[in-house]
C-alpha positions as CSV (number, residue, x, y, z in Angstrom):
1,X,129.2,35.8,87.1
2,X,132.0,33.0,87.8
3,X,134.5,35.7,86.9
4,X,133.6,37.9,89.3
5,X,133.4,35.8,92.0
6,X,136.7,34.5,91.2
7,X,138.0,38.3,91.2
8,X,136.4,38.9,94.9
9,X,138.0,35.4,95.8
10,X,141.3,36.9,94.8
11,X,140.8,40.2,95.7
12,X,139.7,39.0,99.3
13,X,143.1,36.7,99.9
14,X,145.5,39.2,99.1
15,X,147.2,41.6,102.0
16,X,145.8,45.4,101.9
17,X,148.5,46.7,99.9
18,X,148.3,43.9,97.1
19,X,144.5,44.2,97.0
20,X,144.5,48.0,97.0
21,X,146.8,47.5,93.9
22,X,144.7,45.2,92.1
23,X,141.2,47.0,92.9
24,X,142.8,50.6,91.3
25,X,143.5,48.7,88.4
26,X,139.5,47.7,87.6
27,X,137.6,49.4,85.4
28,X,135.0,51.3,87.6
29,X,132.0,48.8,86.9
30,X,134.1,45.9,87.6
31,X,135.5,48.1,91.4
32,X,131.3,47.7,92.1
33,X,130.7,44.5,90.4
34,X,133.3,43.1,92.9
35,X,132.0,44.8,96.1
36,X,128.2,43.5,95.0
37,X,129.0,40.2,94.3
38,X,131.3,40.1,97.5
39,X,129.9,38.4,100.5
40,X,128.0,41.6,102.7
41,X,130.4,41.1,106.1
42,X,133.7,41.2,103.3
43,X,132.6,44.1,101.4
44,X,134.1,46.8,103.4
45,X,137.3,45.1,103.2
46,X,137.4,45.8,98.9
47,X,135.7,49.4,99.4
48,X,138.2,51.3,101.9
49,X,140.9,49.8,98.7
50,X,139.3,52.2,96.5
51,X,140.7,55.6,95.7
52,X,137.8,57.6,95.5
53,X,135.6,55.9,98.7
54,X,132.7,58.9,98.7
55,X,132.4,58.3,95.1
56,X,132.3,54.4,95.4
57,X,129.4,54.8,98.3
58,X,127.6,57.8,96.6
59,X,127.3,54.9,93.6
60,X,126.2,52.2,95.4
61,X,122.6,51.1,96.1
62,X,121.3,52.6,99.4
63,X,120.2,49.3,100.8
64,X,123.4,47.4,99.3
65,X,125.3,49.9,101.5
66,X,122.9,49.5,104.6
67,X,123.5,45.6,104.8
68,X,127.2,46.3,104.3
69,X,127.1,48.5,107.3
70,X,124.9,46.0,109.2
71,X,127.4,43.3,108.2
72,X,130.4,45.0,108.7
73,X,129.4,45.8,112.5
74,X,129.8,48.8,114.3
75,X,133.8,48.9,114.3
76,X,133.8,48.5,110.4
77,X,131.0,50.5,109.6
78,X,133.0,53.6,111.7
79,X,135.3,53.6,108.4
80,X,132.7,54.3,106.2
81,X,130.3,56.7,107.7
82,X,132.5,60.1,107.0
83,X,132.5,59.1,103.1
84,X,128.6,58.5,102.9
85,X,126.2,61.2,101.0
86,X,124.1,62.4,104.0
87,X,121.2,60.9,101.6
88,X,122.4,57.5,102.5
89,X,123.0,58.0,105.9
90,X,119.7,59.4,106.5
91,X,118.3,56.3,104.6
92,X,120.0,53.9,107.1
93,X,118.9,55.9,110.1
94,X,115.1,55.6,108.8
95,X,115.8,52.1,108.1
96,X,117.0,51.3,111.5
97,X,115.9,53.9,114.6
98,X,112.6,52.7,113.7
99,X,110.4,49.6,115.1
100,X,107.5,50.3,112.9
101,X,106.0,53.9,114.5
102,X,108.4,53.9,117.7
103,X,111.9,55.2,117.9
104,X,114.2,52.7,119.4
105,X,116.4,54.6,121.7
106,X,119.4,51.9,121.8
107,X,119.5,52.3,118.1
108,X,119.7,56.2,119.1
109,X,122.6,55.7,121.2
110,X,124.6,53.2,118.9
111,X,124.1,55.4,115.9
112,X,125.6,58.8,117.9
113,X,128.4,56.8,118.9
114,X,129.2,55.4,115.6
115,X,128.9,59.1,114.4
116,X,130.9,60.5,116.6
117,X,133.4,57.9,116.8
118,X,133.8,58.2,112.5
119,X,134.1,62.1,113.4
120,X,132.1,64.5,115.2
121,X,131.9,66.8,112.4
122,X,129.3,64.2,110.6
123,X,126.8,64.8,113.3
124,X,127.3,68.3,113.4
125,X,126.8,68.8,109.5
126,X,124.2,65.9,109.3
127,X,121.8,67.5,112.9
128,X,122.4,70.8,110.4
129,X,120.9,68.8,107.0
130,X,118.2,66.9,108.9
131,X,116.8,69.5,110.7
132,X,116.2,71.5,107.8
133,X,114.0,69.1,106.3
134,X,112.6,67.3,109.2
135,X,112.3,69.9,112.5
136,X,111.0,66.6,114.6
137,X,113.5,64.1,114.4
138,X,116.2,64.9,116.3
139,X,114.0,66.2,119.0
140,X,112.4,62.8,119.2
141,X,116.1,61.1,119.1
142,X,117.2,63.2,122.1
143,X,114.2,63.7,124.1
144,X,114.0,60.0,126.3
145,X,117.9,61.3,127.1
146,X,117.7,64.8,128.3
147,X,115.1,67.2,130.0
148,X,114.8,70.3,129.1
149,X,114.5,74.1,131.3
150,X,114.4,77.3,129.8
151,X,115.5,80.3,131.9
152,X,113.7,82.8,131.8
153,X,114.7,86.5,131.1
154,X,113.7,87.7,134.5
155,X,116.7,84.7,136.3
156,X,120.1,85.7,136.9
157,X,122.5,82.8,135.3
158,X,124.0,82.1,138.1
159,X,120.4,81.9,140.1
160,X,119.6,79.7,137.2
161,X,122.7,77.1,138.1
162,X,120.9,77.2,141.8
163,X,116.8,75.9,140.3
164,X,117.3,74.8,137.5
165,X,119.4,71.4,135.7
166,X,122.8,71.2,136.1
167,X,124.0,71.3,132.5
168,X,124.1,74.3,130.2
169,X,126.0,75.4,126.9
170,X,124.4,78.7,126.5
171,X,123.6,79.9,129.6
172,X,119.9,79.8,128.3
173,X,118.6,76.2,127.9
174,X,119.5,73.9,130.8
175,X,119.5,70.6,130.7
176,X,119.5,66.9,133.5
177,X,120.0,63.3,131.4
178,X,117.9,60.8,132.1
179,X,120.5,58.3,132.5
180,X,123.7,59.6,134.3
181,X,126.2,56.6,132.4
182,X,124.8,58.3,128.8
183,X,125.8,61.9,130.2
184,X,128.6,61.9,128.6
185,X,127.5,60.9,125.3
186,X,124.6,63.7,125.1
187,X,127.1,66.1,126.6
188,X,129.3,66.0,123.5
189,X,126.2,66.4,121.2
190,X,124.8,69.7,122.6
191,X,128.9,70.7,122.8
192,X,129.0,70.0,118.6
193,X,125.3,71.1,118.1
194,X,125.4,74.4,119.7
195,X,128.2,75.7,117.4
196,X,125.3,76.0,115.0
197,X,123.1,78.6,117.4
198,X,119.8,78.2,114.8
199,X,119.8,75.0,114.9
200,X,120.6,74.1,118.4
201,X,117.9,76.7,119.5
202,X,115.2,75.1,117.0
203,X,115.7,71.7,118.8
204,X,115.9,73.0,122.1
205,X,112.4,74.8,121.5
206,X,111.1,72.0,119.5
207,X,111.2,70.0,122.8
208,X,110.0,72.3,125.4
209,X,106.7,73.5,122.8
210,X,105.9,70.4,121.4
211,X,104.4,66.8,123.4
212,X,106.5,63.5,123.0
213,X,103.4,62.6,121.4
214,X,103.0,65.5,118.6
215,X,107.0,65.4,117.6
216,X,107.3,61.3,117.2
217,X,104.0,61.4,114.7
218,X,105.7,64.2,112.8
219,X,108.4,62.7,112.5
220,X,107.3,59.1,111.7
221,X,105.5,60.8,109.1
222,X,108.3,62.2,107.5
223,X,110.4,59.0,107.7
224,X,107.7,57.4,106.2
225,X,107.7,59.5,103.1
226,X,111.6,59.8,103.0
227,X,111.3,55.8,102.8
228,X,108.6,56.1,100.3
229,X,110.9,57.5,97.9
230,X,113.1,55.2,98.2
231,X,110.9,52.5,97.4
232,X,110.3,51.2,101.0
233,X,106.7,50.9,101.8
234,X,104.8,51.7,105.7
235,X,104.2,48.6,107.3
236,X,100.7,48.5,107.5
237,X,100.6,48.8,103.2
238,X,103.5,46.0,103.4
239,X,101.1,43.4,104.5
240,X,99.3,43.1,101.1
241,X,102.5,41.1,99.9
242,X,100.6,38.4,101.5
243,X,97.2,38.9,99.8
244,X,95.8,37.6,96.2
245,X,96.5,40.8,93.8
246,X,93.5,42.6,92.9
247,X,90.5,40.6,91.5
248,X,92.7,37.4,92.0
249,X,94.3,37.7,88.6
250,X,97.9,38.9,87.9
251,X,97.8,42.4,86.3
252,X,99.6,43.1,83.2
253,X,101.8,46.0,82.9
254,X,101.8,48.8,79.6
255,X,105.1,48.0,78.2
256,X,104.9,51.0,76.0
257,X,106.5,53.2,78.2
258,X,109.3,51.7,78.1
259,X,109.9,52.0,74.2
260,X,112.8,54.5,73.1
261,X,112.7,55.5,76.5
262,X,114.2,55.1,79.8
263,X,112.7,56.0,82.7
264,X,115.7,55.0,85.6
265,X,118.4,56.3,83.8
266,X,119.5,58.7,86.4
267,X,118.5,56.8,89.6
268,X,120.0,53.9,91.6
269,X,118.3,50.6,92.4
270,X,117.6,50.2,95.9
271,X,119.4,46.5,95.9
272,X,120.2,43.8,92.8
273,X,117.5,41.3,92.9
274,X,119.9,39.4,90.9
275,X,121.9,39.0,93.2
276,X,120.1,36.7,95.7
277,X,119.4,33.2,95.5
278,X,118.4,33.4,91.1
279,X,120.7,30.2,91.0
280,X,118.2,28.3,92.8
281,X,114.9,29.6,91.1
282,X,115.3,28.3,86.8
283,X,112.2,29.8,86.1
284,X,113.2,33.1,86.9
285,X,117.1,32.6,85.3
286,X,115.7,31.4,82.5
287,X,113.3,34.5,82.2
288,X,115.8,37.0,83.2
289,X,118.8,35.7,80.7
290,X,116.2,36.1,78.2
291,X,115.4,39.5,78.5
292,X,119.0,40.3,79.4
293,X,119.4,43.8,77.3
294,X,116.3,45.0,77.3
295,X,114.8,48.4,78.6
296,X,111.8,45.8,79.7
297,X,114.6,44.0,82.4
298,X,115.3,47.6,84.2
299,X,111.3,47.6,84.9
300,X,111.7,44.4,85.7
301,X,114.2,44.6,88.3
302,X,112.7,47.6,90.1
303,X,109.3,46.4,90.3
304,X,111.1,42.9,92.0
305,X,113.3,45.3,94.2
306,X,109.9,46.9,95.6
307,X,108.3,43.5,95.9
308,X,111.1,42.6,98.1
309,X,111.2,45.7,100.3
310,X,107.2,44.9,100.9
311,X,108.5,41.3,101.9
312,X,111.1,42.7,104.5
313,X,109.0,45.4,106.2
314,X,106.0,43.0,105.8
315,X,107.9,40.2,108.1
316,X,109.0,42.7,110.6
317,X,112.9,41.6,109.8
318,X,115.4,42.1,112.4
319,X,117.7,44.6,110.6
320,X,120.4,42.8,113.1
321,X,120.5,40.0,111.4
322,X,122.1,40.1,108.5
323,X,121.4,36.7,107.6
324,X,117.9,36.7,108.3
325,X,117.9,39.8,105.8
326,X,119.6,37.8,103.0
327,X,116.9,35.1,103.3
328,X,114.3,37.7,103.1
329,X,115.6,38.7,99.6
330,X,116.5,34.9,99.1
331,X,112.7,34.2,99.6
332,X,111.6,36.8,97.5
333,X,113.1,35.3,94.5
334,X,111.5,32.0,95.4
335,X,108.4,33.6,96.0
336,X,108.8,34.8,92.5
337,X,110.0,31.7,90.7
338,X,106.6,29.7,91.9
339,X,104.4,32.7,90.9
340,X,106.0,32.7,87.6
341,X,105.2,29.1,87.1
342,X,101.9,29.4,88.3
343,X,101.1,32.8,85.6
344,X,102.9,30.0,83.2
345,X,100.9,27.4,83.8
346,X,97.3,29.5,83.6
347,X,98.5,31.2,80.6
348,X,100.6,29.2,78.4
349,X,103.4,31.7,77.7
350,X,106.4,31.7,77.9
351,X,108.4,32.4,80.9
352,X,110.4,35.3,79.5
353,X,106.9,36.8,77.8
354,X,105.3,36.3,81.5
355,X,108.2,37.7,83.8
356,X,108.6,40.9,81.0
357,X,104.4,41.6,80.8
358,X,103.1,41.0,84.4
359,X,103.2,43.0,88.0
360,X,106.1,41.7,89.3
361,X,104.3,42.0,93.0
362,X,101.5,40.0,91.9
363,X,103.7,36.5,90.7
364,X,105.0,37.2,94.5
365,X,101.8,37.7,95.9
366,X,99.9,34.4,93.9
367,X,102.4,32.4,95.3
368,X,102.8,33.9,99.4
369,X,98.4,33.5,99.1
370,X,98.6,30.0,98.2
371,X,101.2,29.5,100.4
372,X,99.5,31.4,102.9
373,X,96.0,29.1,102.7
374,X,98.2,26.2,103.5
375,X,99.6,27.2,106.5
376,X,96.0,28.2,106.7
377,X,94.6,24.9,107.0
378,X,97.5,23.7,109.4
379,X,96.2,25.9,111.8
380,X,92.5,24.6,111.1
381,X,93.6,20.9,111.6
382,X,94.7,21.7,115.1
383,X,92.6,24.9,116.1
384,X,89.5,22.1,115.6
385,X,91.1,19.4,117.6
386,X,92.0,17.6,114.5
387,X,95.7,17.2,115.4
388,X,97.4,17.9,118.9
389,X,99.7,21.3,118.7
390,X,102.6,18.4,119.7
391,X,101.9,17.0,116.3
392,X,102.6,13.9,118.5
393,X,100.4,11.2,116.3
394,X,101.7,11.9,113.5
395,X,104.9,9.7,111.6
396,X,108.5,11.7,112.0
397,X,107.9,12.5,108.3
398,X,104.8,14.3,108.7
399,X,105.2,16.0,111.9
400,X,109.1,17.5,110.7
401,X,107.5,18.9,107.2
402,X,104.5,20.8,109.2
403,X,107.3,22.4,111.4
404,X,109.3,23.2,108.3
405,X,106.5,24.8,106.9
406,X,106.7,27.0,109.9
407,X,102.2,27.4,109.9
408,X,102.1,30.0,112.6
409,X,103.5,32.9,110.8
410,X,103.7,33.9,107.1
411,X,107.4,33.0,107.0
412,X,108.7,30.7,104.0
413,X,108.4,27.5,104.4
414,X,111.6,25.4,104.1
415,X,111.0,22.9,101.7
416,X,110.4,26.3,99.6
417,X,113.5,27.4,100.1
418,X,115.0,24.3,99.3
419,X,113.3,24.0,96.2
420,X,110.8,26.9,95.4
421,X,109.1,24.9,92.5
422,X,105.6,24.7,91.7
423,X,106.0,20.7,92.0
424,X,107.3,21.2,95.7
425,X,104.0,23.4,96.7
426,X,101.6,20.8,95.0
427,X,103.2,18.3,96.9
428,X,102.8,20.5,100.6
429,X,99.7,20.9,99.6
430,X,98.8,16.8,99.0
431,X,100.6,16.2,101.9
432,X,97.9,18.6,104.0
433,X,94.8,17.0,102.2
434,X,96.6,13.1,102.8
435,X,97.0,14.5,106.8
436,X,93.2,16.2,107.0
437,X,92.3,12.4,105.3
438,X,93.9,10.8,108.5
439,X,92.7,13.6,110.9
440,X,89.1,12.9,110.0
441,X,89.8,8.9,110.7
442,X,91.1,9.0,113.8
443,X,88.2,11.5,114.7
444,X,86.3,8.1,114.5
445,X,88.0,5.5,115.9
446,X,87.9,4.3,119.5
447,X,89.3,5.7,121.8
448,X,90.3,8.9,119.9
449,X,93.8,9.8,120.0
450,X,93.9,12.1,123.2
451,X,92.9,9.1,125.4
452,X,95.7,7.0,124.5
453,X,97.6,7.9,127.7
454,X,95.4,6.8,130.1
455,X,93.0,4.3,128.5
456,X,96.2,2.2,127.6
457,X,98.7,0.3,130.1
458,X,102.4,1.7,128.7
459,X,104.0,-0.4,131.3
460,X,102.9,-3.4,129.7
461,X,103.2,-2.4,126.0
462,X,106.3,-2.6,123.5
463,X,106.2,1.3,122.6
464,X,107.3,3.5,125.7
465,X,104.4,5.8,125.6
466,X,101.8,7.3,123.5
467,X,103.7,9.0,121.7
468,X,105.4,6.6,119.7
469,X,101.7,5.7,118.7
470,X,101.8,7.2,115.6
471,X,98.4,7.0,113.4
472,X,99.8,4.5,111.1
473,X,100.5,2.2,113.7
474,X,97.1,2.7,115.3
475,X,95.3,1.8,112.2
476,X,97.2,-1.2,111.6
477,X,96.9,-2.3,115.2
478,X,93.5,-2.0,115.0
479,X,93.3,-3.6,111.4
480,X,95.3,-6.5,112.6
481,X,92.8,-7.1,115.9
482,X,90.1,-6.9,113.6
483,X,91.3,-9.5,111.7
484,X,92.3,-11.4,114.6
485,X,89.2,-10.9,117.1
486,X,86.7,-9.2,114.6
487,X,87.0,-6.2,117.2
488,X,85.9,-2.6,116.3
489,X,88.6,0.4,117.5
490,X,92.0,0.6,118.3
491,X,92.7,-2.4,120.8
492,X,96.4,-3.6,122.1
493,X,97.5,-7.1,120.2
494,X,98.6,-9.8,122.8
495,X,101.7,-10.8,122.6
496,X,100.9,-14.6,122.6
497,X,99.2,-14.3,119.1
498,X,102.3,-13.2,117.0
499,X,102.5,-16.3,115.2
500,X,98.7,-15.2,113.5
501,X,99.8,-11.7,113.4
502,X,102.8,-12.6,110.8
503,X,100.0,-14.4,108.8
504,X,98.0,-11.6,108.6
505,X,100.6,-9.0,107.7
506,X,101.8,-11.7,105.1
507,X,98.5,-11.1,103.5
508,X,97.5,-7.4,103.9
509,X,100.6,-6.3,101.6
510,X,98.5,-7.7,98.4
511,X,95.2,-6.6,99.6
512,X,95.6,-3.5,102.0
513,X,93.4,-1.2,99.5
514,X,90.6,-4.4,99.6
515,X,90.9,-4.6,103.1
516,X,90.8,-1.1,104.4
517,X,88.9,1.0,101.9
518,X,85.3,-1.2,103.2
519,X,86.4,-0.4,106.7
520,X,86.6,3.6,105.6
521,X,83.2,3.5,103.6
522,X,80.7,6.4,105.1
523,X,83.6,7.4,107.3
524,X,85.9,9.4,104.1
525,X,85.2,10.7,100.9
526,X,86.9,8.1,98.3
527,X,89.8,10.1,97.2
528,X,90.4,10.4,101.2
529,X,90.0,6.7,101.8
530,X,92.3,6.0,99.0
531,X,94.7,8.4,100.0
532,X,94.9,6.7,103.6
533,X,95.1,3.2,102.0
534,X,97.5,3.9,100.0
535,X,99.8,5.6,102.9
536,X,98.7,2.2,104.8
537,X,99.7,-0.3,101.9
538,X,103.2,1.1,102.2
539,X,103.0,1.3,106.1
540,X,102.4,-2.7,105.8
541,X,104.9,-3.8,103.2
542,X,107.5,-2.3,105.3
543,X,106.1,-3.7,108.6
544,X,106.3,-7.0,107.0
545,X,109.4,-6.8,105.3
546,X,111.2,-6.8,109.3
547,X,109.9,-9.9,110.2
548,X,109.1,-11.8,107.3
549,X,112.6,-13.7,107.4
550,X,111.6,-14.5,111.2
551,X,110.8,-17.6,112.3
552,X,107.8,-17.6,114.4
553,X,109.6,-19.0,117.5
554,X,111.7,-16.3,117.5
555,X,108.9,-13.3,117.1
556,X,109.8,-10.8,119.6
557,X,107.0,-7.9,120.6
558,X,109.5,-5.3,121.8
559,X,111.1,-5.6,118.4
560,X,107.7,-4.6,116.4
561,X,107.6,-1.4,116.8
562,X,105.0,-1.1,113.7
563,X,102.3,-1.7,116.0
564,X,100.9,-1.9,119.8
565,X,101.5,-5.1,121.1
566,X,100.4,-6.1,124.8
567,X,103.7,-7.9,126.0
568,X,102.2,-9.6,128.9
569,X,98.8,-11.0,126.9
């Protein structure tokens, strides 16, 4: 892998002509190793250096080309377009006309001018192709762009010119454009598409028979099954990527069928899984290098490549952004590294046995349903009132990791992508049952956490406003009142009293635990309590490691930010 990346490196910072020199030399699996491993927005740049481009793109994965082209942008992707296999340009227009069952008619118009800027004759000979197989699409593409009149065999042409729209190619079918600034772009199609009379005529009728209605369903459903057989799944059966698998329990796969046999040998992965982000997940390198060789990888790889597609269509991914696409597939392998740990764990096999015996969608889908029940219970904590939306009360800490984890939609959280370990996600989810602990606290202690803004007098405190209250200073205020006053709930210290307060915070950091968990009796479950006390204990120690090297005449409130101090008490 290091060697190839040093080839793209080198291959990439020489001039054309060099490059182009260099590139013919390769052997033709290195040529494709080097445009895979090359970053997406870069890859052009090697392909147009090959001899033979059709065959390079006919070769290449359909979706590897698809990000290449969204990479590239529209004034790279132009170089490409006359060498793609109409297969693959189909693919991409499926892919990305679409937002789920409704054309997108900007896509429309920046895919026409792409085509006809690359060369007219590839929408001529592609409108021929499609309509062959699909009667409704191109109807539906140019349909919110033109209206369409029929003259009948009764009207003179030149009567027809008088009633009906202004525009005609055959004297037979006239036509007005929606938007006058686009006339000139629809112009030039029905000037290239009429060359073929049939299928010119068959759109033109397909238009004026059929409702808007009955030609977009026909033609979703034919995308639908074009994307189908390339592995890419309708959006509604996407969303089980975020469900347990069936019966809760990873399936296991036959294995026998691929003995002495192999079943993708004449087809073309969709994408390499491989490729994206393995470096970061060991469980799956480790898995992978082990079955390196094997017929079992191949199944492997495709059953991870339709995982992934379920993933992108699932999340709704802006096919514009190529680097929100790359985290998709990023994620993906994360998702599958932490379901492959989890299968691990539960069966005691090794990770190569695991990765080469079970349904690759269900190590992603253990993992996005565990992850998916914690963002869960985020939305619990503050959909019950447990925890403001703001997050305000809680420490920095806290609040930034519940924001990473991004609760409101089924997005990977960062800490995953960081580190997609099954150590990372235990620890999420301990930091969710140490918050819920808190939450349940605070429900009880006077005055609860939404009153803090008005029941207290800011201008007179050492914190601005409520929120820099955080809980841990809250409890701790009101543990150090209580040991002051022997008052109940959460009451401002004065400043006058600092002297006692740095004798009781010289005490509490060898008897927090002692001190709180009585207080929390009847209020938490004991794991809870302890898991508060704890968070407390280390609260204290570092409370009273900033003043415990100051003398008591120089105690200054507005430089104890730990807790809520009255500065005019």
């Amino acid at each position: 892998m290091d060697l190839i990346n040093e080839k793209v490196e080198r291959l990439l910072s020489l001039p054309k002509t060099e490059r182009e020199e260099l590139f013919r030399e390769m052997a033709p699996g290195d040529q494709m190793a080097c445009i895979l491993f090359a970053p997406w927005e870069k890859r052009h740049e090697i392909i147009i250096c090959a001899p033979d481009i059709a065959a390079v793109l006919a070769s290449m994965p359909a979706e590897e080309l698809f990000w290449t082209l969204k990479a590239a942008g529209p004034e790279n992707a132009v170089l490409l377009l006359p060498y793609m296999p109409l297969e693959q340009l189909q693919f991409a227009l499926d892919l990305d006309l679409w937002d789920r069952d409704a054309l997108r008619p900007e896509k429309v118009v920046a895919w026409l001018l792409m085509m006809l800027e690359a060369d007219p004759a590839i929408f001529m000979e592609w409108a021929k192709w499609i309509t062959r197989q699909d009667e409704a699409l191109l109807p539906c593409m140019l349909r919110p762009f033109i209206a369409v009149q029929k003259r009948p065999d009764d009207m003179d042409p030149q009567e027809a010119q008088d009633l009906l729209n202004p525009f005609t190619v055959d004297n037979s079918y006239y036509i007005g454009f929606r938007q006058e600034k686009l006339s000139p772009l629809f112009m030039n199609c029905l000037n290239l598409l009429v060359g073929d009379a049939g299928t010119y005529r068959d759109v033109m009728e397909t238009i004026l028979e059929e409702t808007s209605f009955e030609t977009l369903e026909t033609a979703y459903r034919w995308r639908t099954s074009r994307l189908s057989d390339w592995g890419i799944p309708e959006y509604f059966e996407s969303l089980e990527i975020f469900t347990p698998p069936p019966g809760g329990k990873v399936r296991k796969w036959n294995t026998s069928r691929c003995a002495g046999s192999k079943p993708y040998e004449e087809l073309i992965q969709p994408f390499v899984p491989t490729l994206y982000n393995v470096e970061r997940a060991p469980a799956v390198s480790e898995a992978v290098s082990g079955l390196a060789g094997s017929p079992l990888l191949e199944e492997v790889l495709w059953q991870w490549t339709a995982a992934a597609n379920k993933l992108l269509v699932a999340q709704r991914t802006d096919l514009d952004d190529p680097s929100r696409l790359r985290e998709i597939l990023c994620d993906t392998t994360s998702l599958l590294n932490m379901g492959l740990e989890m299968e691990r764990e539960r069966s005691h096999e090794p990770r190569e046995a695991v990765l080469a015996t079970r349904v690759v969608e269900d190590l992603v889908r253990i993992a996005t349903s565990r992850i998916m029940a914690l963002k869960k219970k985020i939305g619990r904590l503050i959909q019950e009132g447990l925890i403001p939306d703001e997050m305000w009360p809680l420490p920095d800490e806290w609040r930034e990791a519940l924001e990473q984890m991004d609760w409101r939609t089924p997005a990977l959280p960062q800490q995953l992508r960081e580190e997609p370990s099954l150590a990372r996600l235990a620890g999420l989810e301990g930091l969710i049952r140490e918050i819920t602990a808190w939450a349940k606290l605070f429900q009880r202690l006077i005055p609860h956490w939404s009153q803090w803004d008005s029941c207290f007098q800011w201008e007179r405190m050492n914190l601005k406003d409520a929120t820099e209250f955080t809980w841990p200073k809250a409890l701790l205020t009101a543990l150090v009142s209580h040991r002051l006053n022997g008052e109940a709930g959460i009451n401002p210290v004065p400043a006058s009293r600092l002297s006692e307060v740095k004798k009781v915070l010289s005490s509490l950091p060898h008897s927090t635990e002692e001190e709180v968990l009585p207080l929390l009796e009847g209020v938490l479950e004991p794991a809870e309590a302890k898991r508060v006390a704890g968070h407390l204990d280390g609260f204290v120690k570092d409370a009273w490691g900033e003043i415990k090297d100051v003398p008591d005449s120089s105690l200054d409130g507005r430089f104890m930010p730990f807790m809520l101090i009255d500065l005019q008490a």
